[in-house]
C-alpha positions in Angstrom: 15.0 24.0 23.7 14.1 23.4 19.5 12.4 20.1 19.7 12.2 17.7 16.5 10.3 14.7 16.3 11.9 13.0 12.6 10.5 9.7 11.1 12.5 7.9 9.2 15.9 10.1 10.5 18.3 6.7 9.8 19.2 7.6 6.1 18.9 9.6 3.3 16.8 13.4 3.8 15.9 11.8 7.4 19.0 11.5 8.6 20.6 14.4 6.9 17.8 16.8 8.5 18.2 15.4 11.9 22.1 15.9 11.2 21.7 19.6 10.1 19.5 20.7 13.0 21.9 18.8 16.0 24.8 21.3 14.4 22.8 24.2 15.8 22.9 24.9 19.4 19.6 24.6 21.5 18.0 22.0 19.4 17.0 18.4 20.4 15.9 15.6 18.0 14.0 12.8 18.4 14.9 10.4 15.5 11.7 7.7 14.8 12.8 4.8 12.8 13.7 1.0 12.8 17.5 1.7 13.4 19.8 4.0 14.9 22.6 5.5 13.0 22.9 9.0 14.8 25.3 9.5 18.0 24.6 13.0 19.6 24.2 13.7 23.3 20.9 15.9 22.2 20.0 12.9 20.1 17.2 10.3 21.1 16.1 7.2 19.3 12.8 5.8 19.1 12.8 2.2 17.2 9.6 1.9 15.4 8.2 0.1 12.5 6.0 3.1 11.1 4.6 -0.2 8.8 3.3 -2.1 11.9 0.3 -0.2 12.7 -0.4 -1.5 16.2 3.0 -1.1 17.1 2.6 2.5 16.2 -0.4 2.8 18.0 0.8 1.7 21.4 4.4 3.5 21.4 2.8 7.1 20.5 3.2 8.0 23.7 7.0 7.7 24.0 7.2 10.0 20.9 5.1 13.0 22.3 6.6 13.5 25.6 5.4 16.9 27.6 7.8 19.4 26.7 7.0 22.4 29.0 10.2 24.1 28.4 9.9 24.1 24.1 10.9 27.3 22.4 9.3 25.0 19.6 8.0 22.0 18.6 8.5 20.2 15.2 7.1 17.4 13.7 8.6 15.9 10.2 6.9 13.1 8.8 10.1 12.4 6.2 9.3 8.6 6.2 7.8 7.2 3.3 8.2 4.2 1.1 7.9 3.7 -2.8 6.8 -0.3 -2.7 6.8 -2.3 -5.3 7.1 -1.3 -8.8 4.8 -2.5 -11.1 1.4 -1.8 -12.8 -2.0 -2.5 -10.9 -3.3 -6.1 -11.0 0.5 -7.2 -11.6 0.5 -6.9 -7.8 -0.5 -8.4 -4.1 -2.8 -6.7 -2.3 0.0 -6.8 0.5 2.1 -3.7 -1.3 -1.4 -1.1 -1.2 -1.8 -1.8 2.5 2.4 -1.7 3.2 2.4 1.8 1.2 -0.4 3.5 2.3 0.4 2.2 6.2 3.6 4.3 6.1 3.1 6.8 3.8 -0.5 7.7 5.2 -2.0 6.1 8.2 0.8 6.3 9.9 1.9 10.1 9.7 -1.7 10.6 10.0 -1.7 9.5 13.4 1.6 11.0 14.2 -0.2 14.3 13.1 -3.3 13.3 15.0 -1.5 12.9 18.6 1.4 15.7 17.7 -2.4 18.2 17.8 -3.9 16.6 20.9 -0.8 16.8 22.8 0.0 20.2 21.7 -2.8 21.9 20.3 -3.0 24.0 23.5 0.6 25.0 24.4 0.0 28.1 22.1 2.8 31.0 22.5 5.7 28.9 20.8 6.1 27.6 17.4 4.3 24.1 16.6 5.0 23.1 13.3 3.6 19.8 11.0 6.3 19.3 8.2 5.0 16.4 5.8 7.5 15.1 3.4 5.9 14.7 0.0 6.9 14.2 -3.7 5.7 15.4 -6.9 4.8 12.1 -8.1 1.7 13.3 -5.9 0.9 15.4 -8.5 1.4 13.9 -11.4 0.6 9.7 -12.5 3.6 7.8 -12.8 3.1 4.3 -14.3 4.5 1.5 -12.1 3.8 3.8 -9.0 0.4 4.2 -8.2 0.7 3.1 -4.6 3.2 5.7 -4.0 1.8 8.5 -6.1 -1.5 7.8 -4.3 -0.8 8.0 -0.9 2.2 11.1 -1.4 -1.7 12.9 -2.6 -3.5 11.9 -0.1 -1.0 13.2 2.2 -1.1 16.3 0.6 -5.2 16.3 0.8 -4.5 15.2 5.0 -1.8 18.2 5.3 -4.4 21.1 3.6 -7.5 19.8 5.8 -6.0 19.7 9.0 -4.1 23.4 8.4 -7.7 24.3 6.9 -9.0 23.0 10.7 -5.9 24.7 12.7 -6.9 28.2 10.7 -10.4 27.6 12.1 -9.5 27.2 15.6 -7.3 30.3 15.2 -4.0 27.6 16.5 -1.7 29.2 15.4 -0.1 25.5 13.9 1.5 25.5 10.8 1.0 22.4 9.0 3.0 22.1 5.6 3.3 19.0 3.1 6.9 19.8 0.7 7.9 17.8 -2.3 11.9 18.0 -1.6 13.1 17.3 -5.2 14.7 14.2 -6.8 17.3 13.1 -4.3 20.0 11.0 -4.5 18.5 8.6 -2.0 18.4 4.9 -1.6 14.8 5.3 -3.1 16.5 6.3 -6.2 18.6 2.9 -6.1 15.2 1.0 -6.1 13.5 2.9 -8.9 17.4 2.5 -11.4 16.4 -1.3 -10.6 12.9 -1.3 -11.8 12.3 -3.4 -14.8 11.0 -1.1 -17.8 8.4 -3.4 -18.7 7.3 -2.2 -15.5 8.0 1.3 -15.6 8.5 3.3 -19.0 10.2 6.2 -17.1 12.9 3.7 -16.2 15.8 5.2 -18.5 14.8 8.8 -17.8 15.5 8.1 -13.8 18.9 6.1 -14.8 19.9 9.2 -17.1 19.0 11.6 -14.1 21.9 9.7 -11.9 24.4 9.7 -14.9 24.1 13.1 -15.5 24.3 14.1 -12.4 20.7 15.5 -11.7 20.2 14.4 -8.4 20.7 16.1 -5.0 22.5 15.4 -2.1 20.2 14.9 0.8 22.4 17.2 2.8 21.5 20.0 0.2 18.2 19.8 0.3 18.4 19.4 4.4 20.2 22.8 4.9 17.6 24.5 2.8 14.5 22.9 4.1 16.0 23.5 7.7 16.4 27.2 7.0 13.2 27.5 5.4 11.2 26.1 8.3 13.4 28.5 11.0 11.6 31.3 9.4 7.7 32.4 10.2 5.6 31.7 7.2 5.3 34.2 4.6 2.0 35.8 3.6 0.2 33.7 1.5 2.5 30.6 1.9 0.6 27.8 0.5 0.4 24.4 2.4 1.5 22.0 -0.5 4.7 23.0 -2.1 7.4 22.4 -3.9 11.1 22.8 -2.5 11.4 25.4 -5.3 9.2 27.3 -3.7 10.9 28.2 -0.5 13.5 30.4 0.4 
């Protein structure tokens, strides 16, 4: 058996990813997030609040069963939250600890316990997908919070493959900015107030025009991509223009 751990698999890339692997035979996917919106008979639900930090901490152990009879073992940290929009010292001090909780701390420790549960059943596939955005790249007024954390991901996702390529693992350990998807995230930022955020009308215009893509798109390809062994040279942050 395929196994997925997915955070966040209720909605939007989550969701469509969890989806896209159940229409394959041999796979099981174990779906992390506050609610359950998938019905599958190789489908399991987890309800967690990857925002409460101790309710992470004591439920890890539901989420990284043994799995003795894995072909391969996946982890995809796709949860992740933009926050509030607005410029720094415009906001509470609540938003930096909400944002960097689930875009951070907790996939860190998902990452953390996915390795020490794992680290040793060499001979399959283990595989650390992190879910990033190009906003980590790149400062976006109104979103420092988000474009913060979506880097230090990154940073977390090149250290620990650095530390796997050490230990000779054999773990692959990837962080993938998926493209602008037409998400409920996008919703959110077409409500921001442009005193807020100056790139306000360029994110409406990308709707309108019909520049966004499906999450189901951007699932199929990402799926396919991470079916295949790495290629030489693959680097560990990337773009979803950069796969194949």
């Amino acid at each position: 058996m395929h196994y997925y751990i997915i955070t966040g698999a209720s909605r939007g890339l989550g969701k469509a990813l969890a989806e896209g692997l159940l229409r394959q035979p041999g796979t099981s996917v174990l779906g992390v997030s506050r609610h359950a919106t998938i019905e599958h008979e190789r489908y399991q639900h987890q309800p967690l609040d990857l925002s409460d930090m101790l309710a992470v901490q004591n439920n890890l152990f539901k989420v990284f069963l043994a799995r003795p009879d894995a072909a391969s073992i996946t982890l995809i940290n796709n949860a992740g939250v933009l926050g509030e929009i607005g410029y720094v010292g415009a906001l509470p001090n609540e938003h930096f600890e909400f944002v960097f909780d689930v875009n951070v701390i907790a996939p860190a420790m998902l990452m953390n316990t996915f390795l020490s549960a794992y680290g040793s059943q060499s001979g399959i596939p283990r595989t650390i997908l992190n879910i990033s955005s190009g906003a980590a790249q790149r400062p976006i007024d109104g979103w420092a919070a988000y474009c913060a954390s979506k880097a230090a991901l990154d940073a977390l996702s090149a250290t620990a493959q650095k530390e796997q390529e050490v230990r000779g693992s054999g773990i692959r350990i990837r962080s993938l900015a998926p493209g602008v998807l037409d998400t409920g995230m996008q919703e959110h930022i077409r409500s921001a107030n442009p005193e807020d955020f100056s790139d306000a009308e360029r994110f409406a215009n990308l709707k309108q025009e019909g520049h966004l893509v499906e999450p189901d798109q951007a699932a199929e390809r990402i799926i396919s991509w991470l079916q295949k062994s790495a290629a030489d040279n693959e680097q560990v942050v990337l773009r979803i223009t950069d796969i194949a």
